[in-house]
N, CA, C and O atoms as a MOPAC input file, in Angstrom:
PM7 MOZYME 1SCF
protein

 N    -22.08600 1    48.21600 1    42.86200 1
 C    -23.50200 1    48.27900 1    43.13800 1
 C    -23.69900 1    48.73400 1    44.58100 1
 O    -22.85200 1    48.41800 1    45.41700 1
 N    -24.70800 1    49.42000 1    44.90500 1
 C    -24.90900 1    49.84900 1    45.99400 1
 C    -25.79000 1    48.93000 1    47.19200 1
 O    -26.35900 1    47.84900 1    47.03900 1
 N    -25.71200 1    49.50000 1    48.02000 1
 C    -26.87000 1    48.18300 1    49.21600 1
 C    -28.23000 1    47.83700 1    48.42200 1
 O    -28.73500 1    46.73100 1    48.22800 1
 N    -28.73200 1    49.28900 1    47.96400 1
 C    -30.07400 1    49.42900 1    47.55800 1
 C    -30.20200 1    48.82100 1    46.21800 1
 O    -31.30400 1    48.30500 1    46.03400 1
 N    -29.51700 1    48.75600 1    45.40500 1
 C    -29.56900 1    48.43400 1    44.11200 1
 C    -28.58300 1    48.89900 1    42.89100 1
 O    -27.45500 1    48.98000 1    43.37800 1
 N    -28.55500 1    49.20300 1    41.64300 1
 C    -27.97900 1    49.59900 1    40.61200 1
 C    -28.17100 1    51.07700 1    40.51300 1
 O    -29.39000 1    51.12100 1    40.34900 1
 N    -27.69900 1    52.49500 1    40.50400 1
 C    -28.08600 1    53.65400 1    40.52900 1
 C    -27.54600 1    53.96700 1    39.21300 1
 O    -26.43100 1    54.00700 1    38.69500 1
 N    -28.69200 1    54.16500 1    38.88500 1
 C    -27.99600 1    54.68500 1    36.84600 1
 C    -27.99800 1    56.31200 1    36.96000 1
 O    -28.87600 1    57.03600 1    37.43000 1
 N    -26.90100 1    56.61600 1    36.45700 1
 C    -27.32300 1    58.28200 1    36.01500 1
 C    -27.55700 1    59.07100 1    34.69300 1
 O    -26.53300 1    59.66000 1    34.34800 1
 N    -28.26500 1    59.19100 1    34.13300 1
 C    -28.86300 1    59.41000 1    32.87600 1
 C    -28.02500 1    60.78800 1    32.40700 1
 O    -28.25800 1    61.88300 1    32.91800 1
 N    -27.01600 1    60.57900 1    31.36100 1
 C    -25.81300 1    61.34100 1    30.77000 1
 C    -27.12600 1    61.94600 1    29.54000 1
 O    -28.16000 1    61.35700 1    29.22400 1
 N    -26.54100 1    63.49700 1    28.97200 1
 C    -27.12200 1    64.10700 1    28.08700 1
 C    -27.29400 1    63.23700 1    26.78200 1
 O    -28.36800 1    63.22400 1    26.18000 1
 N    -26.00100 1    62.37800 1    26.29000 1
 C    -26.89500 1    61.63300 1    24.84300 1
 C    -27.39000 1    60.54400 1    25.11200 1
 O    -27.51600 1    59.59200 1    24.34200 1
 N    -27.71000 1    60.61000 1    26.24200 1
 C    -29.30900 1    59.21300 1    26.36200 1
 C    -30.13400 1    59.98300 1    26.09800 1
 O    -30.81400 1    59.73300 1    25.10300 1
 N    -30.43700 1    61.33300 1    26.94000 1
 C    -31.45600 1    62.50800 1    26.68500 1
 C    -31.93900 1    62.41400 1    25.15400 1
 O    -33.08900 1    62.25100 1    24.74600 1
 N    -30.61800 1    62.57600 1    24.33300 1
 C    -31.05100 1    63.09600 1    23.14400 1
 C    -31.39400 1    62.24900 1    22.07700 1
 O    -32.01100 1    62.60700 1    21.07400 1
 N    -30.93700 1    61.00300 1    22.34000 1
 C    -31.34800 1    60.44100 1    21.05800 1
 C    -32.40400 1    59.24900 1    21.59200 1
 O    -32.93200 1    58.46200 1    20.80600 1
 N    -32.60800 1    59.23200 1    22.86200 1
 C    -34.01900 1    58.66300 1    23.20400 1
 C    -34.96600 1    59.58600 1    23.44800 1
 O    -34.58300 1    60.60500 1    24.02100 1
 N    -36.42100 1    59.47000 1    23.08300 1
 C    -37.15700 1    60.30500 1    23.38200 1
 C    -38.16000 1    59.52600 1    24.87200 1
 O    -39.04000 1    60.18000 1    25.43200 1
 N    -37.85000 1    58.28500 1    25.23900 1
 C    -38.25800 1    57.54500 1    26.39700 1
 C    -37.39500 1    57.79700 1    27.79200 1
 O    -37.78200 1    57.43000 1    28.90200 1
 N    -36.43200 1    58.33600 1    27.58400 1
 C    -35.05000 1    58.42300 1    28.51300 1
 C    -35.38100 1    60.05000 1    28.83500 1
 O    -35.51900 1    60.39000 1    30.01000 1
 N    -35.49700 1    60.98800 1    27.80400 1
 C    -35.95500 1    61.96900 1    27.87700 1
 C    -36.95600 1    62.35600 1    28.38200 1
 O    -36.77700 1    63.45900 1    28.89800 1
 N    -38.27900 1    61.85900 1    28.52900 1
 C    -39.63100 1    61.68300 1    29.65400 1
 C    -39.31400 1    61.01000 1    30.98400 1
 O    -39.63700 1    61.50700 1    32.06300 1
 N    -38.62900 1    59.79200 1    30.84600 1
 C    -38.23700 1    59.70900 1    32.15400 1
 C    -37.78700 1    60.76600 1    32.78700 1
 O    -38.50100 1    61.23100 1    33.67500 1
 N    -36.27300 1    61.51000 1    32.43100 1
 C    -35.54500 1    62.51000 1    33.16800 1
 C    -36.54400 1    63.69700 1    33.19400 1
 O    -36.08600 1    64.60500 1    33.88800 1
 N    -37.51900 1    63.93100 1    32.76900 1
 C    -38.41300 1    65.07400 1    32.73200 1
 C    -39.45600 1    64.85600 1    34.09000 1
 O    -39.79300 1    65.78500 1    34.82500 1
 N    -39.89800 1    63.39900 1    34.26100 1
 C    -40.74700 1    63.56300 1    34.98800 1
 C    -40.30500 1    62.87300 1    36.62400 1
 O    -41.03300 1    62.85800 1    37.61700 1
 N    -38.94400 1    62.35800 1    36.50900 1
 C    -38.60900 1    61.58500 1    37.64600 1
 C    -37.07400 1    61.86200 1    38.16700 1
 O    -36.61900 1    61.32000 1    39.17400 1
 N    -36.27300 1    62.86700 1    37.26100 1
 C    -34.72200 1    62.86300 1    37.65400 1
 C    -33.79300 1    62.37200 1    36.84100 1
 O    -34.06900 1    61.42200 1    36.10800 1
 N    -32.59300 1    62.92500 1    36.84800 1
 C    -31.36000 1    62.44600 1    36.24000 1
 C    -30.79900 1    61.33000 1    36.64900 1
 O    -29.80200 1    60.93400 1    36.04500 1
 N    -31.25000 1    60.68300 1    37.61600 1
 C    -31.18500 1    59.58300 1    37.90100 1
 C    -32.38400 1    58.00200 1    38.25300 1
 O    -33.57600 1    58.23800 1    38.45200 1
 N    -31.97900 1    56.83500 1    38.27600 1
 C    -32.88400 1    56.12500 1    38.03600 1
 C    -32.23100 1    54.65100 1    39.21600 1
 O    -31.10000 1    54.26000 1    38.92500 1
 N    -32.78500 1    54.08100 1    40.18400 1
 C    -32.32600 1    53.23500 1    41.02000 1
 C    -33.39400 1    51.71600 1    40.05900 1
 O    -34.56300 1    51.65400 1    39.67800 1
 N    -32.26100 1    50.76800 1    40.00700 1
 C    -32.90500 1    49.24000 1    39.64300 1
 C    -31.99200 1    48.17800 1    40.80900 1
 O    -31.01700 1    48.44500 1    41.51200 1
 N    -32.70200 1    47.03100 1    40.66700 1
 C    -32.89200 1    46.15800 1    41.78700 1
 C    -31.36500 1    45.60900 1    41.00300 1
 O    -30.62400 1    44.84300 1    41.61800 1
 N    -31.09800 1    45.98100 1    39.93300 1
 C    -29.45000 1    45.03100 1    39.57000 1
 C    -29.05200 1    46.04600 1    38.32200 1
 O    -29.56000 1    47.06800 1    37.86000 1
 N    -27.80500 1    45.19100 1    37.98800 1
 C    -27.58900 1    46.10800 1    36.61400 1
 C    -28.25900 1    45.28600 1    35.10800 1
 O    -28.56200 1    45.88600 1    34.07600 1
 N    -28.35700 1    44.01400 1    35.30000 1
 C    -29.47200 1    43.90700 1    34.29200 1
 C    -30.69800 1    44.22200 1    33.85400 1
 O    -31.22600 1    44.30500 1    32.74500 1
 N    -31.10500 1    44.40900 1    35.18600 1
 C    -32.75000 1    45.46100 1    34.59900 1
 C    -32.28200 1    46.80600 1    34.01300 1
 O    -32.95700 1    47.48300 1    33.23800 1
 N    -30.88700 1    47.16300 1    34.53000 1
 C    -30.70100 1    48.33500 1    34.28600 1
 C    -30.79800 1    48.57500 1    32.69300 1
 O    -31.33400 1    49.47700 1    32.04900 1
 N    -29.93500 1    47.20200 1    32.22100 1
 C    -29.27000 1    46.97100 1    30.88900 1
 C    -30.68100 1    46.68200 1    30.14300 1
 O    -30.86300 1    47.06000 1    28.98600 1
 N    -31.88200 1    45.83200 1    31.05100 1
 C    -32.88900 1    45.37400 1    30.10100 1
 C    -33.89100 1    46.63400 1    29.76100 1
 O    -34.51600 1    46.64000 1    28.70000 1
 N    -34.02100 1    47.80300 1    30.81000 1
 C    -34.24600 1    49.50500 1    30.38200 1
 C    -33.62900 1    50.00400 1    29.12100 1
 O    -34.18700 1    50.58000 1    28.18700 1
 N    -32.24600 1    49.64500 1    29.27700 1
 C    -31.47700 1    50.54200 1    28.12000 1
 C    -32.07000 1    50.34400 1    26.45800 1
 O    -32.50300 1    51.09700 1    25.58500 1
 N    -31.76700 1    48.65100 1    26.62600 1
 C    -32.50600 1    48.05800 1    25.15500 1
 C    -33.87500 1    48.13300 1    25.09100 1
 O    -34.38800 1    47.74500 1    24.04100 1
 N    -34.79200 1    48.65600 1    26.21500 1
 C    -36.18300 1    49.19600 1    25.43700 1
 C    -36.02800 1    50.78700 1    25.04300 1
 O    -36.77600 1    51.26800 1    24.19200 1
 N    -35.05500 1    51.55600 1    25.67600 1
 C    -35.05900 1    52.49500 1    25.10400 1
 C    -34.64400 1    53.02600 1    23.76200 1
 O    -35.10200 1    54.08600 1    23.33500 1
 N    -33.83100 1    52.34100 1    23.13400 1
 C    -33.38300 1    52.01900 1    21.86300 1
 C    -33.69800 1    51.68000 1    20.70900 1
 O    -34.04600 1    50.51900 1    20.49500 1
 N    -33.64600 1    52.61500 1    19.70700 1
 C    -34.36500 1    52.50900 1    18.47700 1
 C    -33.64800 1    51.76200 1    17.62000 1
 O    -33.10800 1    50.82000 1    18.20100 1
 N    -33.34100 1    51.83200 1    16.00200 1
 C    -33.22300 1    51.24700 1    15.22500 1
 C    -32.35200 1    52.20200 1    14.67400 1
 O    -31.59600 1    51.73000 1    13.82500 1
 N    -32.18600 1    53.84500 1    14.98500 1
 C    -31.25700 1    54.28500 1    14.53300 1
 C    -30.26400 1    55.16300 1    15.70800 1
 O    -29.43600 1    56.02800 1    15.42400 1
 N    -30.63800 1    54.63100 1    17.17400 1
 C    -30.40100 1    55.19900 1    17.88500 1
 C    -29.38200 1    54.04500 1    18.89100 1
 O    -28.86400 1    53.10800 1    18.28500 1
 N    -29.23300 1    54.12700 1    19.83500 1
 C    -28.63600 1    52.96800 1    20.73600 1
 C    -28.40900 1    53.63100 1    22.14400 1
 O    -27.78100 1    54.68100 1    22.28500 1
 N    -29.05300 1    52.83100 1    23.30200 1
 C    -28.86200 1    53.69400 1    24.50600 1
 C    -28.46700 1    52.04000 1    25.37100 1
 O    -29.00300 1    50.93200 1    25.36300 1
 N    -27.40100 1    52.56600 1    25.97300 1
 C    -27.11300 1    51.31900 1    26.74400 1
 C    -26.22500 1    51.41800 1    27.92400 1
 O    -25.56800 1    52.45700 1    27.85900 1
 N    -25.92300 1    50.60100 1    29.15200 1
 C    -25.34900 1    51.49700 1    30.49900 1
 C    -23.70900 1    50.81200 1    30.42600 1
 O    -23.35400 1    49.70600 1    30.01900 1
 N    -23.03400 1    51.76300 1    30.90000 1
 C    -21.37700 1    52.15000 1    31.11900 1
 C    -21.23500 1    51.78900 1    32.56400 1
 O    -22.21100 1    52.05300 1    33.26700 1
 N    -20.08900 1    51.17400 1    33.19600 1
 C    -19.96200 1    51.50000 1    34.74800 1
 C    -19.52600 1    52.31300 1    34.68000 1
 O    -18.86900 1    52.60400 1    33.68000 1
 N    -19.68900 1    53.24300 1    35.89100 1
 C    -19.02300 1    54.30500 1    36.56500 1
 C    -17.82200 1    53.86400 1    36.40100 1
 O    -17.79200 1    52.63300 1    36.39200 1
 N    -16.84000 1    54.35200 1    36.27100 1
 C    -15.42100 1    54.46500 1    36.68500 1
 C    -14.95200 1    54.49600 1    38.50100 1
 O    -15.54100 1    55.31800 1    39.20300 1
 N    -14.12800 1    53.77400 1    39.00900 1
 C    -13.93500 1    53.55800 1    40.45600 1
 C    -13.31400 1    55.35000 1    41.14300 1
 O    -13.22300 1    55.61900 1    42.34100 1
 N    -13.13800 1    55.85200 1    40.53600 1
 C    -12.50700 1    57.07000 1    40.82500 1
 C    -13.46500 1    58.23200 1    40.42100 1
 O    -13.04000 1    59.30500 1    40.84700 1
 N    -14.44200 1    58.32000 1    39.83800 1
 C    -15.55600 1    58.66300 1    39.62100 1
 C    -16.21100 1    59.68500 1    40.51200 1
 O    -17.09400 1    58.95300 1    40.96000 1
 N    -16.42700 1    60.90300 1    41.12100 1
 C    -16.93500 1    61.24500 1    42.08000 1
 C    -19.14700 1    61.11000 1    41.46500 1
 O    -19.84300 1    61.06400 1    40.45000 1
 N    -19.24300 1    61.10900 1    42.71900 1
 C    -20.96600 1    60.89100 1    43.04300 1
 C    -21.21400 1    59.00100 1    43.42000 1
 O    -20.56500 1    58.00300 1    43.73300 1
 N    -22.47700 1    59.40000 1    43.14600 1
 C    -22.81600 1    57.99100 1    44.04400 1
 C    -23.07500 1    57.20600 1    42.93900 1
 O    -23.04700 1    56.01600 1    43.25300 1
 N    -23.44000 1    57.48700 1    41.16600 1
 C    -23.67700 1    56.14100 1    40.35500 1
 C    -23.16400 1    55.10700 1    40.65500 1
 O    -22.44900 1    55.11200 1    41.65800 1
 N    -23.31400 1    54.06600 1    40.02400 1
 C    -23.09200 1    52.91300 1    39.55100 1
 C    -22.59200 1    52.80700 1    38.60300 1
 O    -21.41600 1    52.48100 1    38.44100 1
 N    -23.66500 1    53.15100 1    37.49300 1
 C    -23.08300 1    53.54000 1    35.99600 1
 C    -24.13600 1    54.83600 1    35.61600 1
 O    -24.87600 1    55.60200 1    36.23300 1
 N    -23.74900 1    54.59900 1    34.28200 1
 C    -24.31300 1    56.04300 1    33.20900 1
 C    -24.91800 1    54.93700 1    32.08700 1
 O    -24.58600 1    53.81800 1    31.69600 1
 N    -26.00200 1    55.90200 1    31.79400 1
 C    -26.94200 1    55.45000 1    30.56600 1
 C    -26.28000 1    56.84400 1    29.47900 1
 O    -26.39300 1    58.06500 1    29.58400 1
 N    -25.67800 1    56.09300 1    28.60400 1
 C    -25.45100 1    56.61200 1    27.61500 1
 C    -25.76700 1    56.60900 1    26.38100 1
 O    -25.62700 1    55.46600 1    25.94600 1
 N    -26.23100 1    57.53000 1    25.36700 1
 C    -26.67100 1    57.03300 1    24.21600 1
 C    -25.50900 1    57.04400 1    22.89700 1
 O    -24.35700 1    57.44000 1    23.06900 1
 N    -25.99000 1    56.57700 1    21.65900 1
 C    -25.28200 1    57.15700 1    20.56000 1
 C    -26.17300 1    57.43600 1    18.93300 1
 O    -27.02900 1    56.55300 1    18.98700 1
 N    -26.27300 1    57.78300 1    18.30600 1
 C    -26.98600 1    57.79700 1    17.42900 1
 C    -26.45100 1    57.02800 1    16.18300 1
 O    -25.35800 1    56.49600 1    16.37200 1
 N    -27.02000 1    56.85700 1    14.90600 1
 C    -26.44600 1    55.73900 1    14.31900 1
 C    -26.69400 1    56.36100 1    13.02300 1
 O    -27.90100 1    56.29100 1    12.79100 1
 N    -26.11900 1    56.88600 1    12.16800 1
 C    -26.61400 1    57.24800 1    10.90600 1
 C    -25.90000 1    56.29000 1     9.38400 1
 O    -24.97100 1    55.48500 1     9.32400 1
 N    -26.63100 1    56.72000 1     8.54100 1
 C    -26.20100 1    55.68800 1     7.40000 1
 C    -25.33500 1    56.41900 1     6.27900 1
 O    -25.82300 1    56.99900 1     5.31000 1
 N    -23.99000 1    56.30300 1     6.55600 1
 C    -23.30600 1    57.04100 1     6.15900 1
 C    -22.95500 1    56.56300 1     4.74800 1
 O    -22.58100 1    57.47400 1     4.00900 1
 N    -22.99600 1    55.19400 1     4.14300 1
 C    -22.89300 1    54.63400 1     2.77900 1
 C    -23.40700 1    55.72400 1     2.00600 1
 O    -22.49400 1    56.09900 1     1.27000 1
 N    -24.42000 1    56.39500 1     1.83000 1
 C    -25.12300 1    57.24100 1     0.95200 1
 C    -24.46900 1    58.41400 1     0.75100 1
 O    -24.60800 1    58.97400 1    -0.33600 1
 N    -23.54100 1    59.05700 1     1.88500 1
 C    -22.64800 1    60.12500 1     1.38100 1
 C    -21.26000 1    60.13900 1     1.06200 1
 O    -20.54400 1    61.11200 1     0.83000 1
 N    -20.88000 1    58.51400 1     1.08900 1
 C    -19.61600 1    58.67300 1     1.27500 1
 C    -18.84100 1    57.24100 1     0.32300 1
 O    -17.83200 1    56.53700 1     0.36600 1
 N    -20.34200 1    57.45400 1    -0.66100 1
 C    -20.56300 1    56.27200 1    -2.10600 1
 C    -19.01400 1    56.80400 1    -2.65600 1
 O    -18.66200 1    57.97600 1    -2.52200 1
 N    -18.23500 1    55.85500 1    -3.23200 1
 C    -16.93800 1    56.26900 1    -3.89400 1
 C    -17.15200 1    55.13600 1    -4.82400 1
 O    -18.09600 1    54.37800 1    -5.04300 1
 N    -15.64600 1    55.31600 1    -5.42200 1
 C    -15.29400 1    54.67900 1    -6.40000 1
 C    -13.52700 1    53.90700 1    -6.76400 1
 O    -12.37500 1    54.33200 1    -6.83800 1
 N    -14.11900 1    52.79100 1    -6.88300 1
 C    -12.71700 1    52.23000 1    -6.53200 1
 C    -12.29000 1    51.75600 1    -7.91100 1
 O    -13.02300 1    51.19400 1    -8.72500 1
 N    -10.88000 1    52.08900 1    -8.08000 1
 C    -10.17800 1    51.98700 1    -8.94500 1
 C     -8.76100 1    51.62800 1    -8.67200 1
 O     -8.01100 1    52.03800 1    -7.78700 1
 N     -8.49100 1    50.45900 1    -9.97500 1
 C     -7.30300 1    49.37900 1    -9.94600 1
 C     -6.04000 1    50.24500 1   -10.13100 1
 O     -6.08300 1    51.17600 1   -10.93500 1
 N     -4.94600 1    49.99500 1    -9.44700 1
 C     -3.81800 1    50.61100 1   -10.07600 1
 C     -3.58900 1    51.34300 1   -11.12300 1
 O     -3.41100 1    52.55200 1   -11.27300 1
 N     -3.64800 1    49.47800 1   -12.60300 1
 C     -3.53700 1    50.44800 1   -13.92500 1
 C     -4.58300 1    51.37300 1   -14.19000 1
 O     -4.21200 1    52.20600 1   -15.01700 1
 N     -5.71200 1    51.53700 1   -13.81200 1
 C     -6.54000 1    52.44700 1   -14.00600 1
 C     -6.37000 1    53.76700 1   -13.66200 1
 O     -6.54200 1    54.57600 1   -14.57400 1
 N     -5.92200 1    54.40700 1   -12.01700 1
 C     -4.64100 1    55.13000 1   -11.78000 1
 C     -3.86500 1    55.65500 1   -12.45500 1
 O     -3.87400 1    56.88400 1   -12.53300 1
 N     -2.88900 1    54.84100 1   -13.20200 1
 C     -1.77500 1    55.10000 1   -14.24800 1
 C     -2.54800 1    55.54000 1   -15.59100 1
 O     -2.40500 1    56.59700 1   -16.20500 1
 N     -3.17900 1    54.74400 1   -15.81400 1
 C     -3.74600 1    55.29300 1   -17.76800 1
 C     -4.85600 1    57.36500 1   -16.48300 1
 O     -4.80600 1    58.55100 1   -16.80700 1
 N     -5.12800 1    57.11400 1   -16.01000 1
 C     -5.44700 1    58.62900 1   -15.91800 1
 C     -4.80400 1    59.33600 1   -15.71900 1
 O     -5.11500 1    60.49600 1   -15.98800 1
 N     -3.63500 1    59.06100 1   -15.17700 1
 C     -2.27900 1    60.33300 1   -15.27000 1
 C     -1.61600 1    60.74000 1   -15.96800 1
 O     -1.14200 1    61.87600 1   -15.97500 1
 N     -1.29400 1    59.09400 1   -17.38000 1
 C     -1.09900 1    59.43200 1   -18.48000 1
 C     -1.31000 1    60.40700 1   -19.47700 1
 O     -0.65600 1    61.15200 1   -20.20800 1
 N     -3.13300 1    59.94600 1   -19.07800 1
 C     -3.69100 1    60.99400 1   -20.28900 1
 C     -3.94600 1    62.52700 1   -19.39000 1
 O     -4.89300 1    63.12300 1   -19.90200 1
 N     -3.40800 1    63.21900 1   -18.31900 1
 C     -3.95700 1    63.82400 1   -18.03900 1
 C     -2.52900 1    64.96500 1   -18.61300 1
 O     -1.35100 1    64.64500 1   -18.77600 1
 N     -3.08900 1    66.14400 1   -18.78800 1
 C     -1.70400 1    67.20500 1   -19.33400 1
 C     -1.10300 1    67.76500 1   -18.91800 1
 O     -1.43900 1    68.68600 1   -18.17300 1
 N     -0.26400 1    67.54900 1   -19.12700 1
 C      1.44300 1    68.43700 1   -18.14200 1
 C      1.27500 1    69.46200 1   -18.45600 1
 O      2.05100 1    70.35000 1   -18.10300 1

């Protein structure tokens, strides 16, 4: 943390899958100064939807620039619906290879 406070730097998939993170960086900078890193963290979870998730990373110590951390996002999709299968027992396995023709 810095003298002044928490310096977040707003990474491209916060941009994209918040559209609140995205007005911020539009009207104020790629970056964002808070009084700690929990306000930082309590920003992240209002920016965050239900299919989206934006939440802050520390910087890494070797890191060049002045962050703190990065607001990063991720998006969240519902992948059950394409990737519905079907599960089948061993012998079930075997009797379809059986019947299938050489």
């Amino acid at each position: 943390m810095t003298e002044k406070g928490y310096l977040v730097a707003v990474k491209p998939s916060a941009r994209m899958v918040s559209a609140r993170v995205g007005q911020w960086v539009n009207s104020e900078g790629p970056t964002r100064l808070f009084d700690s890193k929990p306000l930082a963290r309590e920003w992240a979870r209002a920016c965050s939807s239900a299919g989206a998730t934006v939440w802050v990373q520390d910087a890494p110590a070797w890191a060049a620039g002045d962050a703190d951390g990065y607001l990063v996002g991720r998006r969240f999709r519902d992948a059950s619906a394409e990737r519905s299968g079907h599960q089948a027992t061993l012998t079930g396995l075997d009797d379809a290879r059986r019947d299938k023709p050489s």
